[in-house]
C-alpha atoms as a printed R data frame, in Angstrom:
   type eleno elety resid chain resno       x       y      z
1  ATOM     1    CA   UNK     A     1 158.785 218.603 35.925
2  ATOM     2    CA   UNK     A     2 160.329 217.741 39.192
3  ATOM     3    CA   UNK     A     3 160.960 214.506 38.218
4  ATOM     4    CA   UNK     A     4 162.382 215.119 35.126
5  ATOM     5    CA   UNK     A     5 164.818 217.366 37.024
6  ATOM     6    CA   UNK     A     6 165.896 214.672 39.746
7  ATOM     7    CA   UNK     A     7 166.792 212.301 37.174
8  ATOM     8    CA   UNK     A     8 168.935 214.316 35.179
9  ATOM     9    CA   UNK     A     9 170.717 215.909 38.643
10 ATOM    10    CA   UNK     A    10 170.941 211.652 39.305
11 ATOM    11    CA   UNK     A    11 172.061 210.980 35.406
12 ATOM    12    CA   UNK     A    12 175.063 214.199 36.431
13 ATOM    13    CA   UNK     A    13 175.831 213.319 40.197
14 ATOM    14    CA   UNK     A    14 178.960 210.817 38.855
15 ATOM    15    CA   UNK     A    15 180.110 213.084 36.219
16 ATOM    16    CA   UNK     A    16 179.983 216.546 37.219
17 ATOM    17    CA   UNK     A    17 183.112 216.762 39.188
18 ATOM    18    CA   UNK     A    18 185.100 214.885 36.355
19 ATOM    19    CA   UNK     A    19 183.815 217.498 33.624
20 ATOM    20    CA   UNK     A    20 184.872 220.396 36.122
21 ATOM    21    CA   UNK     A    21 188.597 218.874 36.966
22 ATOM    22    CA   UNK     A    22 188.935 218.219 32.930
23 ATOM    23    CA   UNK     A    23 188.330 222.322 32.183
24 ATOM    24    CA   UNK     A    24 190.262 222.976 35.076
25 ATOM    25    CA   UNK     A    25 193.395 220.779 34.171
26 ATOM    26    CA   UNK     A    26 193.048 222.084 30.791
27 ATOM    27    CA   UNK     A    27 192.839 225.629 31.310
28 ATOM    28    CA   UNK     A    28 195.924 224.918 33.905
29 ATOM    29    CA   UNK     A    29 197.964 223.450 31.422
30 ATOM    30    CA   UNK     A    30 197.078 226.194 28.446
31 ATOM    31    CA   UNK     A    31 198.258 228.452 31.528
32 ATOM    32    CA   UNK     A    32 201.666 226.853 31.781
33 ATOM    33    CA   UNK     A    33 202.593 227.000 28.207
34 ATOM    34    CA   UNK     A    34 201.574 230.579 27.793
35 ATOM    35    CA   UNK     A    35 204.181 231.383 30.569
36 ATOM    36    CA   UNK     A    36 206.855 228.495 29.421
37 ATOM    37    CA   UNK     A    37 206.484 230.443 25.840
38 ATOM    38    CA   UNK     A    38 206.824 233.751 27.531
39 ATOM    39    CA   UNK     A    39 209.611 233.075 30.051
40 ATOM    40    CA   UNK     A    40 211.216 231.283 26.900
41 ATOM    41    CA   UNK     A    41 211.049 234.813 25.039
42 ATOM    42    CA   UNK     A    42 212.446 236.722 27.895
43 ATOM    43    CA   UNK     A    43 215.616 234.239 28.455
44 ATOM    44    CA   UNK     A    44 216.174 232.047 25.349
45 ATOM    45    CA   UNK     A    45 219.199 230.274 27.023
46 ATOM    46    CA   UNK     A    46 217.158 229.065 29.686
47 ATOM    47    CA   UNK     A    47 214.301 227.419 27.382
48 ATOM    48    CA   UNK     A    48 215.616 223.402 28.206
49 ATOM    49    CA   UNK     A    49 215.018 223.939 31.851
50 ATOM    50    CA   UNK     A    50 211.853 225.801 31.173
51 ATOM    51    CA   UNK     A    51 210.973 223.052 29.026
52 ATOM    52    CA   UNK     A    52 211.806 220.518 31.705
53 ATOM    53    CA   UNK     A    53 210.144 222.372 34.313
54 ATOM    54    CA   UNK     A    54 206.938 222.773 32.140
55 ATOM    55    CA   UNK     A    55 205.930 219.187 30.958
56 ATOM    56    CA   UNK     A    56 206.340 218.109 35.049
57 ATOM    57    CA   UNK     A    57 204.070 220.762 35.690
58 ATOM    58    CA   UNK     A    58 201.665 219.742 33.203
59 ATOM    59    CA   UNK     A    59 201.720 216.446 34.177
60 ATOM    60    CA   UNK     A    60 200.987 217.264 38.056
61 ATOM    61    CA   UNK     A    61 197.998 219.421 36.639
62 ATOM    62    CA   UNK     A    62 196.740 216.252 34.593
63 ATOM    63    CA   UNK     A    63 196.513 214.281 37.572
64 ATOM    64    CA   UNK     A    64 194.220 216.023 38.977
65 ATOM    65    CA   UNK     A    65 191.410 214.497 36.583
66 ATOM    66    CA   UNK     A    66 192.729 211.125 37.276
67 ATOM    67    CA   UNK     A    67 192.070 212.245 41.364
68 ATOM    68    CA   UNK     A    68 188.913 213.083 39.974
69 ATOM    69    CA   UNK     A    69 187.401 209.946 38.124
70 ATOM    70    CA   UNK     A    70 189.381 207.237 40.679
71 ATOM    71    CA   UNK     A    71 189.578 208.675 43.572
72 ATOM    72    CA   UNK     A    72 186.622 210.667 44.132
């Protein structure tokens, strides 16, 4: 039982960090567009520079998997 337990913590070791920045980044991003929809509703005339300001953040947020599977 104990070695069926070391080789699947061994199988995991390379991949559980990637998994975790992946719901992370993705729960981030669902984050900003809530709010970019939101702050959208509550000033309409600002909505390109919400916009603008939204898909940078997103993409900041995404690179934190890439950190994750190159870097780490």
């Amino acid at each position: 039982m104990t070695e069926l337990l070391m080789f699947l913590l061994a199988a995991l070791e390379g991949k559980f960090h990637v998994g975790l920045a992946a719901a992370g980044s993705g729960i981030g991003v669902g984050l900003v567009g809530m709010k970019a929809a939101e702050a959208t509703g509550r000033n309409p005339g600002a909505g390109a520079d919400i916009l603008k300001i939204s898909i940078i953040l997103a993409a900041l947020i995404e690179g934190i998997v890439f950190f994750a599977i190159f870097l780490v």
